[in-house]
C-alpha positions in Angstrom: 101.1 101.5 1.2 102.8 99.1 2.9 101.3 100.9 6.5 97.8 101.0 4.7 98.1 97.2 4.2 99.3 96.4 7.8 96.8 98.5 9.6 93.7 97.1 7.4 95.3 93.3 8.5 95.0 94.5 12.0 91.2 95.1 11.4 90.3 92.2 9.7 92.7 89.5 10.4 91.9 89.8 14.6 88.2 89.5 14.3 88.2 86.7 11.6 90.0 84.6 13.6 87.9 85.3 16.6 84.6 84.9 14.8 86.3 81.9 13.4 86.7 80.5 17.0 82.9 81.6 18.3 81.1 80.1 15.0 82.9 76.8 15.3 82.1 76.6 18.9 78.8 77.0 18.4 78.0 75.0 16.0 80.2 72.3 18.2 77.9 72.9 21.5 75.4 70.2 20.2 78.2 67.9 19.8 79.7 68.3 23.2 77.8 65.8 25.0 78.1 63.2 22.9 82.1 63.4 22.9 81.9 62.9 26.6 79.5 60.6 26.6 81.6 58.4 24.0 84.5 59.4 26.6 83.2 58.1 29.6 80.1 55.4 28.9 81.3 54.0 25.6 84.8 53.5 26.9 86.0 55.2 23.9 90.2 55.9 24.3 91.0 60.0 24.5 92.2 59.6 21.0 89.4 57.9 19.5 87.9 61.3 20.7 90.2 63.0 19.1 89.8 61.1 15.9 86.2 61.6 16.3 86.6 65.7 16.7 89.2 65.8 13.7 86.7 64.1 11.1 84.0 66.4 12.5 85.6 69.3 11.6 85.4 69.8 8.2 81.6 69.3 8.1 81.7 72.6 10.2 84.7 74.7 8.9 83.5 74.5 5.0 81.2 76.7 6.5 82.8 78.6 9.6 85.7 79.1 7.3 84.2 81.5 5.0 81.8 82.8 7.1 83.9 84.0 9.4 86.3 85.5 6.9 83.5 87.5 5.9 82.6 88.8 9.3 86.2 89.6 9.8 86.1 91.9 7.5 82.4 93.5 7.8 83.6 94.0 11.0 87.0 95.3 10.7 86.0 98.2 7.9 83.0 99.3 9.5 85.4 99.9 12.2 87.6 101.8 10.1 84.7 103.9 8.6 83.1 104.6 11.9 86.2 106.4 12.6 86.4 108.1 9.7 89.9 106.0 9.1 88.0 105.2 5.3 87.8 109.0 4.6 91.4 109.8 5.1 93.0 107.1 3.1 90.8 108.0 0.5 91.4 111.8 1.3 95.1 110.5 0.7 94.5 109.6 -2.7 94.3 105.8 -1.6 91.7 103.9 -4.0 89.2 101.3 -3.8 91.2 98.5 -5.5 94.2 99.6 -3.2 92.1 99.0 -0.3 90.9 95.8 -1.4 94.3 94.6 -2.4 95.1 93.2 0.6 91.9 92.3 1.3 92.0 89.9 -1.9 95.2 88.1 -0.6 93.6 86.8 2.6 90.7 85.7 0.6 92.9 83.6 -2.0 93.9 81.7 1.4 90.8 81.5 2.6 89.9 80.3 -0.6 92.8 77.5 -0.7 92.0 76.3 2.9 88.2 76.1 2.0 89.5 74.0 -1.2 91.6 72.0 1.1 88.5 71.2 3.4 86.3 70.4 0.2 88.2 68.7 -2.4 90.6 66.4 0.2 89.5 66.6 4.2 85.8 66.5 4.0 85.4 63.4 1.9 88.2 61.6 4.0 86.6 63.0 7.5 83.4 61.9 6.2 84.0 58.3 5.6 86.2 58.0 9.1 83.6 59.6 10.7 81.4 56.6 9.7 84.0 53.7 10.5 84.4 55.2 13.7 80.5 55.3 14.7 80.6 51.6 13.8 83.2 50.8 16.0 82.7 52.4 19.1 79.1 51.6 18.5 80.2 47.4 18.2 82.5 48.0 20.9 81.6 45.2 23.8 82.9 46.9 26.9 81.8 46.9 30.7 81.0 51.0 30.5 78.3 50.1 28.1 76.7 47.5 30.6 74.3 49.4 34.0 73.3 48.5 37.3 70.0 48.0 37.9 69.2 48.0 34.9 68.0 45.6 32.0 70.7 45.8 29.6 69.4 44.3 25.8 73.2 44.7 23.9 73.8 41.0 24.1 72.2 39.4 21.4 69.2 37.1 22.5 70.0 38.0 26.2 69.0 39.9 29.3 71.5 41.3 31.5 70.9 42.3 35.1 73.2 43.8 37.4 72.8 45.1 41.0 76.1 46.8 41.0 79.4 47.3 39.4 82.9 47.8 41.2 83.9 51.2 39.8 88.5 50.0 39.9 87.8 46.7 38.7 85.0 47.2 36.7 83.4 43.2 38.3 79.6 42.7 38.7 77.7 42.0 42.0 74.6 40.0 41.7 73.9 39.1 38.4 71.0 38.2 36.2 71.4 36.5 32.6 68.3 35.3 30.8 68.8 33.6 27.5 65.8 33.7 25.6 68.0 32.5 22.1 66.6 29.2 21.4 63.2 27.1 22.6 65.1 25.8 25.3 65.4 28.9 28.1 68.0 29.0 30.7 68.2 31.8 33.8 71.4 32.6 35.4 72.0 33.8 38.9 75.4 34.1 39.9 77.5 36.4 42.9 80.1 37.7 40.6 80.6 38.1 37.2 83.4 39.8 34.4 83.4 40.3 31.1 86.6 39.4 28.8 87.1 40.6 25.4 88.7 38.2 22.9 90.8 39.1 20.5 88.2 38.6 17.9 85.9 41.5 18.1 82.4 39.5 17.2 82.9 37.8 20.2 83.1 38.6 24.2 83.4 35.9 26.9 81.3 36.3 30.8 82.7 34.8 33.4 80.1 34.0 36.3 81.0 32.7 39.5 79.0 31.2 42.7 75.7 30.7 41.2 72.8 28.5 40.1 71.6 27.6 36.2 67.7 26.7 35.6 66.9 25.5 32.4 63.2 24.6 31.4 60.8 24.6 28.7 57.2 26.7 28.8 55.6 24.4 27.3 56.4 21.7 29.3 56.8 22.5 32.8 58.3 18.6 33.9 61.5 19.2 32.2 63.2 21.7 34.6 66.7 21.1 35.6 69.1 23.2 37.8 72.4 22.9 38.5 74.9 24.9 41.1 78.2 25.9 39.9 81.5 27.3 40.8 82.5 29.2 38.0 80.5 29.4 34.3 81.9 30.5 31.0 78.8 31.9 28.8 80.3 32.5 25.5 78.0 35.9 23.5 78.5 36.2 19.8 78.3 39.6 18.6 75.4 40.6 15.8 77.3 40.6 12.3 77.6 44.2 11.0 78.7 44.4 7.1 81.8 46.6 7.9 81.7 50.0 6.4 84.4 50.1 4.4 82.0 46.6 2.2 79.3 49.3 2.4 78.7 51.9 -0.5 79.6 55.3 -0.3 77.7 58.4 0.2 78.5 60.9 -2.1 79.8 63.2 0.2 81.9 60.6 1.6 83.7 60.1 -2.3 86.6 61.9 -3.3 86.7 63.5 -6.1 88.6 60.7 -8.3 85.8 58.3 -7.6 83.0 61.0 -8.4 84.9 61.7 -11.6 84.7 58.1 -12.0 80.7 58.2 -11.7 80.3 61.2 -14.0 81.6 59.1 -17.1 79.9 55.8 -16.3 76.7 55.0 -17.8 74.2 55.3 -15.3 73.2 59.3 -16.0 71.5 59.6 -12.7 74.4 58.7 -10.7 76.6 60.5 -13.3 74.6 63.6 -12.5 74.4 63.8 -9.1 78.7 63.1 -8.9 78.6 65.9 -11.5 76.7 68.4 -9.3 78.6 67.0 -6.4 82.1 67.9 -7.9 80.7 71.7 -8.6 79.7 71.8 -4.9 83.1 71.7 -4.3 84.7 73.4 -6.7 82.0 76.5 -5.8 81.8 76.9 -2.2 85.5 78.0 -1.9 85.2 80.5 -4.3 82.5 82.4 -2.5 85.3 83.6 -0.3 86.6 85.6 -3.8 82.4 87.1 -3.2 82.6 87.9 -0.1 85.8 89.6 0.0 84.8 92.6 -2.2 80.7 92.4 -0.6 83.0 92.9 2.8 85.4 95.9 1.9 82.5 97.8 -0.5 79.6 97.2 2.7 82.4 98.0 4.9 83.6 101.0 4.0 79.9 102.9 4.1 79.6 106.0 6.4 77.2 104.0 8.7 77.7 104.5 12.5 76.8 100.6 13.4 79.9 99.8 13.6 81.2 96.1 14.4 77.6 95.3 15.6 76.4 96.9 11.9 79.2 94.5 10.4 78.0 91.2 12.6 74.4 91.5 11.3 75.2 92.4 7.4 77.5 89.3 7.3 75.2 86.9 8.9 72.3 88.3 6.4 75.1 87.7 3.8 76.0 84.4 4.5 72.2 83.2 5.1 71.4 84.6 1.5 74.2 82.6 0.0 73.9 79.0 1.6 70.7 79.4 0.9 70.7 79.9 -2.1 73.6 77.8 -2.8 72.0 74.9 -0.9 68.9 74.4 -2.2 70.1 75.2 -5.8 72.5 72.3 -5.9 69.4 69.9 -4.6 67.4 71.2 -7.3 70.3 70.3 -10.2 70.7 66.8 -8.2 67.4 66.5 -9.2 67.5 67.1 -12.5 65.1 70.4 -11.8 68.3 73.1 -12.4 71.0 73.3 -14.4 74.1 73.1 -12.5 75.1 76.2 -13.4 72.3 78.1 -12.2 71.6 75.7 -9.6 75.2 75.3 -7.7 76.7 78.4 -9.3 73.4 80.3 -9.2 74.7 82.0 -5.5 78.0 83.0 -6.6 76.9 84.6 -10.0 74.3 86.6 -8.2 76.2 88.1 -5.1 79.3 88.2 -7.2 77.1 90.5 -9.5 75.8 92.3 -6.4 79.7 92.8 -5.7 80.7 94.1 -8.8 78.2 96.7 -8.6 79.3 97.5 -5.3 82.4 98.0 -6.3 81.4 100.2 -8.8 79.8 102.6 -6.8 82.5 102.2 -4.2 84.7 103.9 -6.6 82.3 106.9 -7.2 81.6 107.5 -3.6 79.1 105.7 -3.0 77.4 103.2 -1.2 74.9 100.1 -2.8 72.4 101.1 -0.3 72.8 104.7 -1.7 72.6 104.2 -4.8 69.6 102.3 -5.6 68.1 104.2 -2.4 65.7 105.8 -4.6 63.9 103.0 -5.2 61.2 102.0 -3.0 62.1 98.9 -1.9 65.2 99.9 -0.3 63.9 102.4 1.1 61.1 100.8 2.5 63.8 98.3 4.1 65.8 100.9 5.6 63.3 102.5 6.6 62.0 98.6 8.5 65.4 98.3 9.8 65.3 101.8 11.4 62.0 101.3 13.0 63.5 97.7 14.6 66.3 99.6 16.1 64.5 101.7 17.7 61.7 99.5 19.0 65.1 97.5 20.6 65.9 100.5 22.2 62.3 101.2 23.5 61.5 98.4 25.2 64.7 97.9 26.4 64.4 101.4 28.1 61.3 100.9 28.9 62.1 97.2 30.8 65.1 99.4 32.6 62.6 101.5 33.5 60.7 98.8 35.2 63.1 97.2 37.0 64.1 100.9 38.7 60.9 101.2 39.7 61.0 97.7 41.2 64.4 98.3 42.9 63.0 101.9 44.3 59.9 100.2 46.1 61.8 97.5 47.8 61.8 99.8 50.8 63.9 97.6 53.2 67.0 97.6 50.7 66.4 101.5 50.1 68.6 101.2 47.1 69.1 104.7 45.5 68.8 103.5 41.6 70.7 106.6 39.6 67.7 106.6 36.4 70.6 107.3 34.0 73.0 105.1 34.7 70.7 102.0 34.8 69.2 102.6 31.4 72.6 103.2 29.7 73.6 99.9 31.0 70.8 97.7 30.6 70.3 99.2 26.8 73.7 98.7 25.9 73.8 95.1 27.7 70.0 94.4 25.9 71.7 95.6 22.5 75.0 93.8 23.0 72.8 90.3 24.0 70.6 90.8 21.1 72.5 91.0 18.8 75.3 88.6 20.1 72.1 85.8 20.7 70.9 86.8 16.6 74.2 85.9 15.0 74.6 82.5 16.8 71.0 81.3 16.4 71.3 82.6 12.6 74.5 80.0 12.3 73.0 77.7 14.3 69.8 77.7 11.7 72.1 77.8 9.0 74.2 74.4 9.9 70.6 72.8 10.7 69.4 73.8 7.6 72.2 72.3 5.6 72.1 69.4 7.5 67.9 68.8 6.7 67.8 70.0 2.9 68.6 66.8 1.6 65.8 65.1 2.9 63.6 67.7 2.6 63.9 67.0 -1.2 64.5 63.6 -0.7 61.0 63.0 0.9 59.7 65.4 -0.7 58.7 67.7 2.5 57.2 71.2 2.0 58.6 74.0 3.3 55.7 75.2 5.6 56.5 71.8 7.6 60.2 72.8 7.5 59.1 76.3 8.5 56.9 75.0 11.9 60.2 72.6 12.7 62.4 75.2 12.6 60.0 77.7 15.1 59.6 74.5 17.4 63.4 73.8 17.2 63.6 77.4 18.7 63.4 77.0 22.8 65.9 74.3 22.7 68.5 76.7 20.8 67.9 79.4 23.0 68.5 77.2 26.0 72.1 76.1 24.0 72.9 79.4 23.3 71.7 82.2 25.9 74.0 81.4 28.2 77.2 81.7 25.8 75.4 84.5 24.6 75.2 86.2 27.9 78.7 85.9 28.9 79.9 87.7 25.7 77.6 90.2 25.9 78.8 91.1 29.4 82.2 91.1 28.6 81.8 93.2 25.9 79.6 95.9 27.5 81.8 96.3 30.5 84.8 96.0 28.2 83.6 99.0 26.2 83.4 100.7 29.6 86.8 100.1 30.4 88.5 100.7 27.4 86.8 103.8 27.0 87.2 105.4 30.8 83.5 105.5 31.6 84.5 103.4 34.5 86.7 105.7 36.2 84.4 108.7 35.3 81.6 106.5 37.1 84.0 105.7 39.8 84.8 109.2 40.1 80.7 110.2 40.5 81.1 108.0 43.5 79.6 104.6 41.5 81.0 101.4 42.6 81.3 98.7 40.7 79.1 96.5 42.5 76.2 99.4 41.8 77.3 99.8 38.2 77.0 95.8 37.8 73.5 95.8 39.6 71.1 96.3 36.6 73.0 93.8 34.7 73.4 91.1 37.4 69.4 92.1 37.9 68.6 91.3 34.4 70.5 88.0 34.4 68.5 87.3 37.5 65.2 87.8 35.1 66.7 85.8 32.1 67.7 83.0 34.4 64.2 83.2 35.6 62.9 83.1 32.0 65.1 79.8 31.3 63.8 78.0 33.7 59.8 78.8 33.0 60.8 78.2 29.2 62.7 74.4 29.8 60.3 73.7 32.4 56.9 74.9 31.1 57.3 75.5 27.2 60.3 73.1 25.8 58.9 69.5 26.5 55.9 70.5 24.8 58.0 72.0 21.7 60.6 69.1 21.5 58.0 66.7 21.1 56.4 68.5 18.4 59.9 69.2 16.5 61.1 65.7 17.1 58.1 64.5 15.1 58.6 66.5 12.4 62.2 66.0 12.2 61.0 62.2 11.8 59.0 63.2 9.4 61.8 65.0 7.6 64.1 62.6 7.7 61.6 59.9 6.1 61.5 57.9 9.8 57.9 56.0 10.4 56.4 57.4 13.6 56.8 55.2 16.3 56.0 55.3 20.2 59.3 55.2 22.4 59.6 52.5 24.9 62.3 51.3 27.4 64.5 49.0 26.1 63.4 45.8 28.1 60.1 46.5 29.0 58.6 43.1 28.9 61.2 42.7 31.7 60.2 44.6 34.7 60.9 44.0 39.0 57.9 44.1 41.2 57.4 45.7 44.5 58.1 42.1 46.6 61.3 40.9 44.7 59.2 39.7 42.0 60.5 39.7 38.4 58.0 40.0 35.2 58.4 38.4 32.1 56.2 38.6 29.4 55.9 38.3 25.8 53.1 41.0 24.8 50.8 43.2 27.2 47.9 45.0 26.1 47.5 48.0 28.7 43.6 48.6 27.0 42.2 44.9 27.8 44.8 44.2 30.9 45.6 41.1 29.3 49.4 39.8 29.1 50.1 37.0 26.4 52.8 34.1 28.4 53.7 36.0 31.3 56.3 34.6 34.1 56.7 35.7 37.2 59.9 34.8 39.2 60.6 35.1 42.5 64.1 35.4 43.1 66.9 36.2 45.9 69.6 37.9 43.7 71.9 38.1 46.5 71.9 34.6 47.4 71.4 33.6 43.7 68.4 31.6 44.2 65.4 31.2 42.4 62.5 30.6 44.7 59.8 29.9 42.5 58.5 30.4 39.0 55.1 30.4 37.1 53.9 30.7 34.2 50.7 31.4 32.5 50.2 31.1 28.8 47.6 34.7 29.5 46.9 36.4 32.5 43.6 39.1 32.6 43.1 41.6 35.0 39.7 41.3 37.4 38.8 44.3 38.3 35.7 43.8 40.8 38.0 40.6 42.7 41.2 43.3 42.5 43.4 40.4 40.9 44.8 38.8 38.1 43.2 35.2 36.6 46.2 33.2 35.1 45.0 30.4 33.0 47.3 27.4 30.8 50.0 27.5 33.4 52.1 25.8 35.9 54.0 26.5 39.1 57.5 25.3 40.8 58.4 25.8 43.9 62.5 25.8 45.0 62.3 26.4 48.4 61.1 23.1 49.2 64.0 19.8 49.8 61.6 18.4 46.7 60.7 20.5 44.1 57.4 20.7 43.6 55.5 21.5 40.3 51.8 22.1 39.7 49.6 22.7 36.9 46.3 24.5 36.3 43.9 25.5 33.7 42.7 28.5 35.6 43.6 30.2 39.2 43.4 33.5 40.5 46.1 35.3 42.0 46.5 38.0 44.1 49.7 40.8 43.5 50.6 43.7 44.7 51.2 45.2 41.1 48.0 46.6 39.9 47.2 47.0 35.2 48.6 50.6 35.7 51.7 49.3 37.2 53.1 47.8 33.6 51.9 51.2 32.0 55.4 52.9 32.1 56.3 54.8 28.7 59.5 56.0 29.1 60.1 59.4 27.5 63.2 61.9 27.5 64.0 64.0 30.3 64.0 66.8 28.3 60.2 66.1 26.7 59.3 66.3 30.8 58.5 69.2 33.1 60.5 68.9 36.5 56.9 67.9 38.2 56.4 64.6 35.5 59.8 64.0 35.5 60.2 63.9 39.2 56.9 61.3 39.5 58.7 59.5 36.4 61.5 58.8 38.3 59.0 57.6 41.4 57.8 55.2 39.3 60.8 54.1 37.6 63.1 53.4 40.7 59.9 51.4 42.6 60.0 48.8 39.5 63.8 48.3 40.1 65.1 50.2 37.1 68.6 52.4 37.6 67.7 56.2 37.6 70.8 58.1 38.2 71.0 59.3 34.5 67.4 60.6 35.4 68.0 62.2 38.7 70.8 64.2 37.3 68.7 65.7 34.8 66.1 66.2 37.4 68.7 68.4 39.1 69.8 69.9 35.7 66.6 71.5 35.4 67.1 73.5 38.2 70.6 74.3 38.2 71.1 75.3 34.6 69.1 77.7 34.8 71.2 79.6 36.9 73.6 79.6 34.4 72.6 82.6 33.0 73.2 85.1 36.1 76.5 82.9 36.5 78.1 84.1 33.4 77.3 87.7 34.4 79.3 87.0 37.2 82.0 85.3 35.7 82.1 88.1 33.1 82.6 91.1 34.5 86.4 90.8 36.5 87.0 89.0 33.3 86.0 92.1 31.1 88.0 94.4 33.1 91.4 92.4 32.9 91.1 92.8 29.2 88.9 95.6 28.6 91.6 98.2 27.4 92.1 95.6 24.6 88.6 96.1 23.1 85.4 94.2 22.7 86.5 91.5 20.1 89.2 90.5 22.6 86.3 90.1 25.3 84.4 87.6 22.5 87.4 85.5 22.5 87.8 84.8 26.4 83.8 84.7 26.3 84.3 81.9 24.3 87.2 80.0 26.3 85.2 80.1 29.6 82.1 78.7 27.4 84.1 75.8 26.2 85.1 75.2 30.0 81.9 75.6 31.2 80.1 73.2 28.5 83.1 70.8 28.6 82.7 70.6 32.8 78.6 70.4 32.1 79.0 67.7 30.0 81.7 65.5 32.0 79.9 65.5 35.0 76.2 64.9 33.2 77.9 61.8 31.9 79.7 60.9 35.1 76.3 61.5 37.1 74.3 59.4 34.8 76.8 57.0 34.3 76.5 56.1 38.3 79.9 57.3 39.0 79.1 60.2 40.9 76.0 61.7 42.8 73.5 62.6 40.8 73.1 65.7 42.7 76.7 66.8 42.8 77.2 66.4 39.0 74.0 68.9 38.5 75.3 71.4 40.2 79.7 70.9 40.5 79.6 73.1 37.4 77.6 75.7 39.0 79.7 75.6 42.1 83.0 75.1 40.7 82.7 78.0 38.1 80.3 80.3 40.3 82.6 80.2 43.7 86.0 80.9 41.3 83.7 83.5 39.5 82.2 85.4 43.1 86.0 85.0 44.3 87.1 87.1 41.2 84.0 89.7 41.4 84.5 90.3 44.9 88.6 90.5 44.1 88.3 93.6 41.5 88.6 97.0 42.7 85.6 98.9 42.9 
């Protein structure tokens, strides 16, 4: 028994920690661009990174943990009963229950981790998670200030910079406006550096070689200026109640406190800390669920195999959370008892088990034996006809491309019919289903993440429904490319480990012509990306950030630049103004400065108390106002009820509204960032993702190319081991992706280089390695 035992760990224990390793990744590739960006931009230290990925964690592996446990060993007996392995233990008089035995003991340590996570590391990452947001987010450091750009974090000032020395981190030609009081004042200064004090509500700017106007709107005669060597501007920091003054969450309580809660006398609060404690105390014994639902699904004479194990898991696991999720909002609420409503899951798969189980021990399947009923057989008979409209089309789009490839007549390819369709439909299969699990997890995490404040704000589902269809094009743009590079890695693994290479390379097939229909198709998908970020996905993340909003309880609002009533003209002219109403052209107390940054001078200022646009005399009519000249020995000021004025910035000029990149097309966005860099705003974190929108698209037929010598080096070690090094070379690639989107927005590298160093960095090493494997 002893062998039994050791040969049924090598099944399962292998691919649980592998799914283990692809789940948590992929949940973790929304996540990876902000750990950069706290990284680089918010000057966070490596190990505030760190702190940040170790309180993450747990949030994901109460979830991964399990899930993947269950995969593991879906995957590993429907291996074992593809290959008829099942029928000879049980041919050796081996049991059910013997099988499961060891089965059971990796799910009682599953099943202490997952109470580890729950009961002790969850509550504890939650609530460091939160002090740590606060503090890098109160954090006053020179990364968070830009050049050419007007920077709003100082309380009741405006920060202008024309550029910042990279080593020392000093400013050249600087801008401060302090709008605090009735009094204004505008600085212009040379230089200038920011010190942090020791007391974190307060940071110090130092200013040298500049000039200091101070003056009142309403009372134009009492302007003074005055030049100075070096100026000390002290900034007082915004008071923030510190988190750990603020109440907890209940997730962020442990279980001592909730206990605390359950016996106090508010019964609402007790409630909720009641259902909260059997949210704990439930999860980790699903792995106890899905440890018999794994070995009695398993163990069924389906041919699937590990793909047949991937998809019953996932459908598993979806059921459960699901179940379990909203179930334990409905006994928050008072709708369920906890018992039904947290426990409901585990009682009804763990029945489904038991069952299982039973049957198992007959001979049996579950499918089998309640295949008589319609129902059932309906769905098999559903799940049947999907597999083999897969296979169809994906014949049928080999087909295709053959045809396409035999009527280039200057290439005069000879495309071997066979050969192309094997590949492409096992590739197609391969992607499919690779691309169905990790959208179904990705769904999954969303979906736990929203149920709260779906019942919270008491959202129906059909709204849930459309966000979760408009959330689609941005997951596929997160996930096809991970998707693609294990799918390659696995097909050409399988052909490795199971000599189909060498009989192809014995029929005179090289490998560059074995590789052609896949490299072809990741031409078409990379293709498809680029049509679907640049034609479908702004449209579709405007419509799913709106109802996220609208999930989440947020009042819809209209996005502006931070700054806006601060904006440069075409002529060294800088706009100040309180409101602007872009239907009647009218601005309510505008200013316009003329300055020389670089010699810190102001030339002149004036200021009207409203300013309307005349559209037949093509200028603007200031009225209430005055005007000072101070390029003149004696400064000279003037008044006026009314005078028209002629500028080179027209009504649409102020008409700017800044939207995200990614809710652009690459035609808008380019004209976007036109506009944006003419009014004297910084746009390097916009040109990168200008250039992004080409070059990630090419992803796609980059990870075919990286996949393949990779997939040979380890194909004699079998698909699962090809998921694995899939999923290294993802992290690289996504960790590189985000680093230089960071460092190319951040202004410390070209905007054009950090688009596409990922592309060339990871597709020269990747054509060095294709070209290196023997064909």
């Amino acid at each position: 028994m002893k062998k039994i035992h050791r040969v049924i760990y090598q099944e399962v224990l292998p691919p649980w920690g592998i799914a283990l390793g692809v789940l948590t990744f992929v949940v973790f590739t929304r996540e990876f661009g902000r750990l950069v960006e706290l990284l680089i931009r918010k000057d966070a230290d490596p190990f505030t990174v760190f702190q940040v990925v170790v309180s993450l964690l747990p949030a994901i592996l109460i979830f991964t943990f399990p899930i993947s446990f269950l995969v593991g060993t879906l995957v590993g007996f429907s291996r074992l009963s593809t290959e008829s392995e099942i029928v000879a233990m049980r041919a050796g008089g081996i049991g059910v229950y013997q099988i499961l035995r060891p089965v059971l003991k990796v799910a009682l340590l599953v099943m202490a981790g997952t109470f580890l996570l729950t009961l002790v590391l969850l509550p504890e990452g939650n609530w460091k998670l939160r002090q740590l947001r606060q503090e890098i987010g109160l954090r006053p450091v020179q990364s968070q200030v830009r050049p050419r750009v007007f920077n709003e974090d100082l309380p009741g000032k405006i920060l202008y910079v024309e550029d910042i020395d990279i080593r020392t981190q000093a400013w050249d030609g600087v801008f401060l406006a302090d709008q605090s009081e009735d009094q204004k004042r505008i600085v212009l200064a040379r230089r200038g550096l920011p010190l942090l004090g020791e007391e974190s509500d307060r940071v110090q700017l130092v200013l040298t070689e500049g000039m200091s106007y101070e003056f009142q709107q309403s009372n134009p005669r009492r302007y003074s200026l005055s030049s100075f060597g070096e100026l000390d501007v002290l900034v007082d920091l915004p008071e923030v109640e510190p988190v750990s003054q603020q109440p907890k969450r209940y997730s962020d309580k442990r279980v001592g406190e909730l206990w605390a809660e359950v016996r106090g006398a508010d019964p609402a609060r007790a409630r909720r800390s009641r259902v909260e404690i059997q949210r704990r105390l439930a999860l980790p014994l699903s792995a106890l669920v899905f440890a018999v639902l794994g070995v009695t699904l398993g163990i069924s004479s389906h041919r699937g195999g590990r793909g047949y194990g991937s998809i019953v898991s996932m459908a598993v696991a979806f059921l459960y959370y699901i179940l379990f999720a909203t179930g334990s909002e409905l006994s928050a609420e008072g709708a369920l008892h906890p018992l039904v409503g947290v426990w409901g899951g585990n009682l009804l798969l763990g029945s489904v088990a038991l069952v299982s189980l039973r049957e198992a021990r007959r001979g049996q399947t579950l499918v089998s034996a309640v295949g008589g009923y319609r129902p059932m057989a309906a769905a098999g008979r559903l799940l049947h006809g999907a597999r083999q409209w897969v296979s169809r089309h994906t014949g049928r789009l080999a087909w295709r491309l053959r045809k396409w490839l035999w009527g280039l007549s200057s290439v005069r390819l000879r495309v071997a019919q066979v050969i192309d369709l094997y590949l492409l439909r096992l590739f197609g299969y391969t992607l499919l289903l690779t691309l169905a699990v990790c959208v179904a997890l990705f769904y999954l995490f969303t979906f736990f993440e929203l149920v709260d404040d779906v019942y919270e704000n008491g959202i129906a589902w059909p709204i849930v429904l459309e966000y979760f269809v408009y959330l689609a094009p941005q997951v596929l743009m997160l996930l096809i490319p991970i998707s693609i590079l294990i799918a390659t890695m696995i097909t050409f693994g399988i052909l490795e480990k199971t000599s189909q290479v060498v009989a192809f390379r014995a029929s005179g097939v090289s490998l560059y012509r074995l590789s052609l229909p896949v490299l072809a198709m990741g031409a078409l998908i990379s293709l498809a990306v680029f049509l679907t970020q640049d034609q479908i996905l702004p449209y579709a993340n405007q419509r799913q950030d709106s109802l996220r909003d609208r999930i989440k309880g947020h009042p819809a609002q209209t996005h502006y630049y931070p700054g806006r009533n601060w904006i440069f003209g075409r002529q060294d002219r800088l706009y100040n103004y309180n409101y602007y109403d872009p239907d009647r052209r009218v601005f309510a107390e505008l200013s316009i400065l003329e300055i020389d940054i670089g010699a810190s001078r102001l030339l002149s200022h004036t200021y009207a108390q409203r300013a309307t646009w005349d559209p037949f005399a093509g200028r603007w009519n200031l009225t209430r106002g005055w005007r000072r000249d101070f390029t003149l020995r004696q400064q000279s000021v003037s008044t006026f009820e009314t005078q028209m004025l002629q500028l080179a910035e027209t009504p649409d000029y102020f008409v700017q509204e800044v939207k995200e990149s990614s809710k652009m097309t690459s035609v808008e966005l380019a004209g976007y960032v036109g506009e944006l860099q003419q009014a004297g705003f910084e746009v390097d974190h916009l040109r990168t993702e200008l250039y992004r929108k080409f070059a990630f698209p090419l992803v796609s037929l980059l990870m075919v190319f990286l996949g393949i010598p990779f997939a040979f080096s380890i194909g004699r070690k079998g698909a699962l081991y090809g998921v694995a090094a899939g999923t290294l070379l993802g992290i690289a690639y996504w960790g590189a992706f985000g680093v230089f989107g960071v460092l190319g927005g951040s202004g410390l590298l070209s905007p054009l280089l950090s688009a596409w160093a990922p592309n060339l960095l990871f597709g020269s090493a990747s054509l060095y390695l294709y070209l290196s494997v023997k064909t």
